[in-house]
C-alpha positions in Angstrom: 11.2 -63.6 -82.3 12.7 -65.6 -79.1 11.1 -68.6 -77.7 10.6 -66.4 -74.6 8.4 -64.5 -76.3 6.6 -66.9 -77.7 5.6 -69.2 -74.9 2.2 -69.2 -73.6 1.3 -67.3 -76.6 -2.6 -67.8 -77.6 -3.4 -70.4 -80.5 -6.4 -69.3 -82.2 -8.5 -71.5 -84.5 -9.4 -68.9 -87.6 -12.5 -71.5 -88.6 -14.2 -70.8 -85.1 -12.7 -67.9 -84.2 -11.8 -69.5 -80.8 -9.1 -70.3 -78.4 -7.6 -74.0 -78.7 -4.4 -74.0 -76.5 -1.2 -72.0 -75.6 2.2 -72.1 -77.2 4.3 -74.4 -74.4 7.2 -75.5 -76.3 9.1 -76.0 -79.3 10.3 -79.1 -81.3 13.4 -78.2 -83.0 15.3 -80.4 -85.9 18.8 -79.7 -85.6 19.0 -80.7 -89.2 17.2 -78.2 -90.7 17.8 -76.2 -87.7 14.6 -75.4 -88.0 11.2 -75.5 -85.4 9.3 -78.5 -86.6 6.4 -78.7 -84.4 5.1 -76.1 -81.1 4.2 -78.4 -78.0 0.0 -77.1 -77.1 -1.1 -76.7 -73.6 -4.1 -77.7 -74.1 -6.4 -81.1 -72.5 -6.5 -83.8 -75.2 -3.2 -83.8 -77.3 0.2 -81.3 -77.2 1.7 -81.0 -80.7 0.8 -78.1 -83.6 3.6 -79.3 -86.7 4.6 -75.5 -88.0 3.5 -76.9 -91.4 -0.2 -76.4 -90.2 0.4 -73.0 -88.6 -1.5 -70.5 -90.4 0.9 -68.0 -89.2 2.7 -66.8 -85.8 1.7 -63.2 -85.3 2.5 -60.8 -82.0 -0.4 -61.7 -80.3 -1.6 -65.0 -81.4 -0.6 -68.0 -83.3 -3.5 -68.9 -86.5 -4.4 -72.1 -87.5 -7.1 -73.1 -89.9 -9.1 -75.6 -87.8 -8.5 -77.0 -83.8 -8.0 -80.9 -85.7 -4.7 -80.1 -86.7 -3.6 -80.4 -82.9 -2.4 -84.0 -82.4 -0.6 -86.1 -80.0 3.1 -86.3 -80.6 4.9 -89.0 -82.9 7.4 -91.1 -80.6 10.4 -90.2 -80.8 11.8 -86.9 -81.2 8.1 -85.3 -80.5 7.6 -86.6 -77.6 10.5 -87.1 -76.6 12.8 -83.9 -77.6 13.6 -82.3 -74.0 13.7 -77.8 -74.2 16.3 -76.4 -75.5 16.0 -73.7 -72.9 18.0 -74.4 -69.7 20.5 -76.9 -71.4 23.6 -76.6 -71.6 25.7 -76.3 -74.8 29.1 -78.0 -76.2 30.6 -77.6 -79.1 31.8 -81.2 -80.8 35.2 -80.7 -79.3 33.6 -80.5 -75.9 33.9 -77.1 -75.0 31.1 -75.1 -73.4 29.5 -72.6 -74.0 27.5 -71.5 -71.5 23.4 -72.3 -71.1 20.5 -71.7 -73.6 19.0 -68.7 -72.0 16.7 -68.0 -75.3 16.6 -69.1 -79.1 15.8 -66.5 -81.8 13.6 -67.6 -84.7 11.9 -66.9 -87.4 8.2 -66.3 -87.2 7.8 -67.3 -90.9 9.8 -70.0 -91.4 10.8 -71.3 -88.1 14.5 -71.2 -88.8 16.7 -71.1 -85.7 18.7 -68.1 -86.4 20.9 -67.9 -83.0 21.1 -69.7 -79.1 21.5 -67.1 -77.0 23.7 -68.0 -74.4 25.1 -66.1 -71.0 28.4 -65.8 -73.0 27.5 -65.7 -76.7 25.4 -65.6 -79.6 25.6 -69.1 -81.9 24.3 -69.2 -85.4 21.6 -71.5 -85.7 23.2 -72.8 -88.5 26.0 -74.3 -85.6 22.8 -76.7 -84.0 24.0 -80.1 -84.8 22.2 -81.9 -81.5 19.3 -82.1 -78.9 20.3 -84.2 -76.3 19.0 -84.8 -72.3 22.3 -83.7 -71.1 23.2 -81.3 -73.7 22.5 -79.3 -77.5 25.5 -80.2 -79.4 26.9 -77.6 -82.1 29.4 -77.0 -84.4 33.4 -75.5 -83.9 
């Protein structure tokens, strides 16, 4: 699945049968290169951690009960800036074009490739999420 596809995608709570938010973003840990957390549109708070997700299905995204919708940690939560749009460089400083989409796994939340103009990099590559730019791997 690619983040495109994914944004603005319903949250559903499964214990009320009822709407709590859209999908408007992802938190990514370029450790684990791995979605740690969705960003909610939604009025009162704007972070879903992917450990509470019941599961990320075609049309909607399940969780157990509208609670587990928070505000962000400082930091990295609410800090983390889209990886869409940014450009990337590799730790020698060569680029590699802009993050048109990221594919991912629905299950896990691994990154599995940034899909750039030029190229397709392995998740596995991520090593950074900065303001300027995602850092990876030669």
């Amino acid at each position: 699945m690619r983040f495109t596809e994914a944004l603005k995608r319903e949250i559903v709570d499964t214990s009320a049968a009822s709407s709590i938010g859209r999908v408007a973003g992802f938190v990514v840990d370029p450790r684990t290169h791995a979605v740690t957390a969705l960003r909610v549109k939604k009025a009162d708070h704007d972070i879903l951690a992917w450990d509470d997700v019941s599961a990320f299905g075609v049309d909607a995204v399940t969780v157990d009960t509208a609670a587990r919708i928070r505000a962000p940690h400082q930091g990295v939560e609410a800090d983390q800036p889209s990886l869409l749009g940014h450009r990337v460089l590799d730790e020698r400083g060569v680029e590699h074009g802009a993050v048109d989409d990221v594919e991912f796994d629905p299950e896990s939340g691994t990154v599995r490739y940034l899909l750039t103009s030029r190229e397709e990099i392995d998740g596995a590559r991520l090593r950074g999420i900065g303001t300027w730019a995602v850092v990876v791997s030669v």
